[in-house]
N, C-alpha and C positions, 0 to 999 in steps of 0.2 A: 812684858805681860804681867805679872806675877809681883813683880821689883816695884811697879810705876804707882800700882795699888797700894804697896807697902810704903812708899814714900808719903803717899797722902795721909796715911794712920798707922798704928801698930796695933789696932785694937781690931780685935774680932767685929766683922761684919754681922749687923741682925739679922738673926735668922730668918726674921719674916721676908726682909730686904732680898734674900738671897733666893727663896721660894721664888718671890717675883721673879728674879730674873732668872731662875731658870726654866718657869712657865713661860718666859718668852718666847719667841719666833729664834732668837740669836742662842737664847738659852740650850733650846729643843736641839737645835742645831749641833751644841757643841756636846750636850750629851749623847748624840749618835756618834758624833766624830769619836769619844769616849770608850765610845762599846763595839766600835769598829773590831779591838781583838776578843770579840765574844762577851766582853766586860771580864775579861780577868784581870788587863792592868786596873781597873775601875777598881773592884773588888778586892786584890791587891794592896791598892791606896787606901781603902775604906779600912782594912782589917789593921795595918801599919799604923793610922790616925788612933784607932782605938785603943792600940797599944800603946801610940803616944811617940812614936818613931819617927819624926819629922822627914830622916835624909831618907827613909825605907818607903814614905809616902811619895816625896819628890821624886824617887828614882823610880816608882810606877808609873807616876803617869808622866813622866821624862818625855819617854818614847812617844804618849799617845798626841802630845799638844807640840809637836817638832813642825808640823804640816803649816803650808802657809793660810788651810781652811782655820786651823784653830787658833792660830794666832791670832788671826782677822776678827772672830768671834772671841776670845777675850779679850781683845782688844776694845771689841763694843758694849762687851758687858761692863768692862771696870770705867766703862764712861759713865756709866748708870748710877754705881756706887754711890 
């Protein structure tokens, strides 16, 4: 997931780049998968990134991207990239 994107670059994705795809259909998709626990791990990761806490971010949404729905779907977004 995550790994295959980071082998392509090390550099942050553009932001506008990212907007698209999660106005996608695949996008949409994986933000429900997301908020599936009510959006706490979501919100979680969102509050740990702004801190700047890398492993506190990965270990929220650990749990939410484990399913084989959301691997599929990042797996189709970082074809996009």
């Amino acid at each position: 997931m995550v790994g295959a994107s980071q082998k392509k670059s090390n550099s942050a994705p553009d932001p506008e780049a990212v907007r698209r795809l999660l106005s996608s259909p695949e996008g949409q998709a994986l933000l429900r998968v997301l908020q599936a626990d009510g959006g706490a791990g979501l919100q979680a990761a969102v509050q740990a990134m702004k801190k700047g806490n890398v492993e506190q971010f990965k270990a929220a949404l650990s749990p939410l991207l484990e399913g084989t729905e959301a691997e599929k779907l990042t797996n189709q977004l970082e074809e996009r990239l």
